[in-house]
N, C-alpha and C positions, 0 to 999 in steps of 0.2 A: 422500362428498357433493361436488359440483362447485357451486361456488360465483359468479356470473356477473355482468358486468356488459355486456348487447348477446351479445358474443359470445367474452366473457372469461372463463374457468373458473380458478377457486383451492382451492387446498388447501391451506394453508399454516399450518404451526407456528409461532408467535413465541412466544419466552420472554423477557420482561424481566427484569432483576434493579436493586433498589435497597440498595443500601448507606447506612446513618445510624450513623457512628461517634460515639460522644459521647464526651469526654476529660475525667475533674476529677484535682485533683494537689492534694494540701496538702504536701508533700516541697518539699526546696529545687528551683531550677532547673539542670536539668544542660546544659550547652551540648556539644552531638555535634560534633568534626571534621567540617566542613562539604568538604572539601578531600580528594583523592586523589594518591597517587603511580604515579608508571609506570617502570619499569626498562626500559630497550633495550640489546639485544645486537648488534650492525653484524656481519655477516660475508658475503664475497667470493664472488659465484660462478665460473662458466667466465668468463671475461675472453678481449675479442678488439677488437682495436683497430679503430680506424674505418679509420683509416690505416697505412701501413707503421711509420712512423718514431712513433707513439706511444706514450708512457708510460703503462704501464699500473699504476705501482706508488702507492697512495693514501699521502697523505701529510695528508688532512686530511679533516672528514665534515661538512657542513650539516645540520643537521636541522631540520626545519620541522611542527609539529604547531597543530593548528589545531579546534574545535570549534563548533557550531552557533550558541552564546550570541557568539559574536566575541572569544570569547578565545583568543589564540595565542603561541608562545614560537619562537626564531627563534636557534640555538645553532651554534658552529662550535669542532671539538674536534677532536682528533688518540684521543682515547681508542674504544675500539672497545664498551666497556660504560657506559651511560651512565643515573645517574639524574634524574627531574624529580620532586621533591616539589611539594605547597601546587597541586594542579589542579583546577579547577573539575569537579565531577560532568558528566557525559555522553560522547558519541560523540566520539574523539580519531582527525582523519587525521593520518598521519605520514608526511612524506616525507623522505628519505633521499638526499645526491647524495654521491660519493665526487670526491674532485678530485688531479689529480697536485701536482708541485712547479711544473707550467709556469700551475696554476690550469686547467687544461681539466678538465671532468665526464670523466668515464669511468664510472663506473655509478648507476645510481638504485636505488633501493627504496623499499616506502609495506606502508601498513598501516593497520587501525582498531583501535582498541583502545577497549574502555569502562573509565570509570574512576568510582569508585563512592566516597561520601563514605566518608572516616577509611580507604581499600580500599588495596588495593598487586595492581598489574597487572604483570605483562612479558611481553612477545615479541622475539623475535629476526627482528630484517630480514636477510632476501639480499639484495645489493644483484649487478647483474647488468647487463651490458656496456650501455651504452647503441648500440651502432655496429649497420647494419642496417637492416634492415625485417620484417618479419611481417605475417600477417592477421588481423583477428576473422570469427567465422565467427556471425553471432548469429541467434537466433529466438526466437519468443515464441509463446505458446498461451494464448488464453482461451475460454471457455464462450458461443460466439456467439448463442446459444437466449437467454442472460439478458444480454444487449447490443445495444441497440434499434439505435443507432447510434454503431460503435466508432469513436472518433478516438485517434490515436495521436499522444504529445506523444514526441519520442526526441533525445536531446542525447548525444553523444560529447565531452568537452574531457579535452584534454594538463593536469598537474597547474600549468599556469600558466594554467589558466582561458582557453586559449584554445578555441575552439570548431572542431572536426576532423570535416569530410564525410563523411557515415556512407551507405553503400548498403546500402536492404531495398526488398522488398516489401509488401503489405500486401495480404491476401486476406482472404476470411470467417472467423475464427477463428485466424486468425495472421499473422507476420510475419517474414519471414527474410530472409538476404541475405549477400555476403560484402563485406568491407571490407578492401583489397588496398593494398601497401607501407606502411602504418603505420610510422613511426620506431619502435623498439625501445626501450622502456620503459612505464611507468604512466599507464592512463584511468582517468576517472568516467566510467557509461556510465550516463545516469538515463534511465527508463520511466515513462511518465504514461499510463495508459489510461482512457479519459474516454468517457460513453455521454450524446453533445453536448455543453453544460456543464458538465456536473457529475462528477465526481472516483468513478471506478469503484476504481484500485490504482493503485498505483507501486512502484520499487525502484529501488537504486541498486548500483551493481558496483564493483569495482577492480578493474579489466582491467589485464593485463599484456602486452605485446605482445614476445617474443621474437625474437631476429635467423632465419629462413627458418622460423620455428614459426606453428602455426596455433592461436588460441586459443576456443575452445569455450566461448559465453556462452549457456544454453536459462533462458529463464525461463518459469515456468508460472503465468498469472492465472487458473486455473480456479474459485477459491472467491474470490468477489469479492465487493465489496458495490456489490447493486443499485440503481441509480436508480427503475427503473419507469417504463413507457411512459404519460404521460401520455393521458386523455380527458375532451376540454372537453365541456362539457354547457354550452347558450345556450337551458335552458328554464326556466321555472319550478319545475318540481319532473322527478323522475327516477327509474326502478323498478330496482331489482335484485333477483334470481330467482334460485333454484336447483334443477337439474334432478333430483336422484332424494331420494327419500322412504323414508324406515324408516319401517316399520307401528309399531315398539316407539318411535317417538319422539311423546312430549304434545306440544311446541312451537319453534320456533326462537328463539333471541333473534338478534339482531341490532344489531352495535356499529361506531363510527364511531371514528376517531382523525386527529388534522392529521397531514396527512404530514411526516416527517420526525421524530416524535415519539413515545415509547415508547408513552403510557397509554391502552388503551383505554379508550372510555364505551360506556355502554348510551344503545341509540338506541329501542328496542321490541321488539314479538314476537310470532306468529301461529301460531298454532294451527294441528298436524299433521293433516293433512286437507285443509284450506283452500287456495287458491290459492298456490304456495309463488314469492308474490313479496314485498314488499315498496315501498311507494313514498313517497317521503321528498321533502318539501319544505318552504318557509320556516317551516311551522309545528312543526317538530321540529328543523330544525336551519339556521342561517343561510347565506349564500353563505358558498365556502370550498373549501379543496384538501385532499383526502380519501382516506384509506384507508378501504376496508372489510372486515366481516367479521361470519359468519354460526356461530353453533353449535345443537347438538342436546341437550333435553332429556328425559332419558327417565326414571324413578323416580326423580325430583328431581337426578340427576344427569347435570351438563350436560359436554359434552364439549369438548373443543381450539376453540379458535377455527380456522378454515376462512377467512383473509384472502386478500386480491386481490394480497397480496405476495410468494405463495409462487413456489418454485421447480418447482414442478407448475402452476402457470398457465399459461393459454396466454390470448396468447404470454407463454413462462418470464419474460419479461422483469417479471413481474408487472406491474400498472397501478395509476393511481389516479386520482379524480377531481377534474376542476379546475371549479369548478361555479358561474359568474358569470351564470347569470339571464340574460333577455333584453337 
């Protein structure tokens, strides 16, 4: 069934799921370790001086770890295994710099680690010559059929949060480009793909930029979530239609939902035979920005919803309607 609004066709599956946990406890109350620990392990890679005459031999390790909530710990150790107890739960960057006797960096390393209440984490950093340059070589791919209008947000910064000139393209479904003498060590490399406004994916990298290496970042935003191409409606009332008809179907119902919102409502329903449109105005349903969708009844059993948000719509981008009356 093709589902239509003008010249909009839908097919579309949505599944909603609701979760209702209820909790009772007559037992004492138990209090869970709120707090996680992480183990780090420092070890050395190829090592190559910037200069002739420098020391390459570490004699001391910064460690720098730091997490979304603002919390961060900020350590200077000669030990090469190293624990943090008592850590706030989530996503932990670590950054790692190695320094001689004269206090000059000589190598960096980073990392993410998650850290999970009452939990115990470890990884082991390389830490790796800071001297040098290298390239990123980066691309990106998304599903340009269900992206009305693709704006790309792309930020490169050095682990002191400076912000580092990044060179891509931007064509119909992707983005590439190469990014040439990079200082030799650790980026954030963050993606924001946005379809105008509104927030389609994003990701974030720990790039590593090696002395004459080329580093290879492909991200893939193929399975995204939709915005949907907007259609204003400036009338009093408005029809939506669908073109092919089952002999075995008794009637369509037909269901409205706010966009941006899980639950369908029943909006009415018209008889298999009958002119297979439907036309809705302020007497069933008030102004309003709207998704639709249409199903088939046949021996009292009704079939999938058929919405204007699917990824068989055309255009893929699904639609929905923005419907302010004259």
């Amino acid at each position: 069934m093709n589902f239509l609004h003008k010249n909009y066709y839908s097919r579309i599956r949505i599944i909603s799921f609701f979760i209702s946990i209820t909790l009772s406890c007559s037992s004492p109350l138990v209090f869970l370790d709120t707090t996680g620990e992480i183990s780090l392990a420092l070890e050395l890679g190829p090592m190559k001086a910037a200069v002739s005459d420098l020391d390459t031999i570490p004699v001391s390790y910064r460690i720098e770890g730091s997490n979304i909530t603002g919390s961060e710990f900020d350590v200077t150790t000669s030990d090469t295994n190293i624990q943090f107890p008592d850590l706030k739960p989530g996503t932990w960057q670590i950054r790692v710099r190695a320094y001689n006797a004269a206090s000059q960096v000589i190598a960096e390393g980073a990392g993410i680690l998650e850290v999970q209440p009452g939990g115990y984490s470890s990884m082991t950093i390389i830490l790796y010559s800071t001297a040098g340059t290298g390239t990123l070589d980066f691309s990106l791919i998304w599903n340009s059929d269900l992206v009305y209008n693709a704006i790309l947000e792309i930020s490169l910064k050095n682990l002191n949060g400076e912000l580092i000139p990044m060179t891509y393209t931007q064509e119909t479904g992707t983005a590439a480009g190469l990014t040439e003498n990079l200082a030799a060590g650790f980026y954030t490399l963050q993606v924001h793909l946005l379809d105008d406004s509104q927030s389609v994916m994003g990701a974030m990298e720990l790039v590593q930029i090696r002395e004459s290496g080329e580093t290879d970042i492909h991200l893939d935003f193929s399975l995204i979530n939709k915005a949907g191409q907007r259609v204003p409606v400036n009338t009093e009332s408005f029809t939506i239609s669908w073109d092919v008809e089952d002999p075995s179907v008794d009637l369509y119902n037909i269901y409205y939902r706010e966009h941006g919102s899980f639950t369908w409502f029943y909006l009415g329903s018209t008889e298999s035979g009958s002119t297979l449109e439907y036309t809705i105005d302020q007497g069933v349903l008030p102004y309003g920005v709207y998704d639709m969708a249409v199903s088939s009844v046949a021996d009292s059993q009704e079939s999938e919803l058929h919405t204007s948000m699917d990824d068989t719509a055309l255009p893929a981008t699904g639609w929905y309607i923005d419907w302010q009356g004259l």
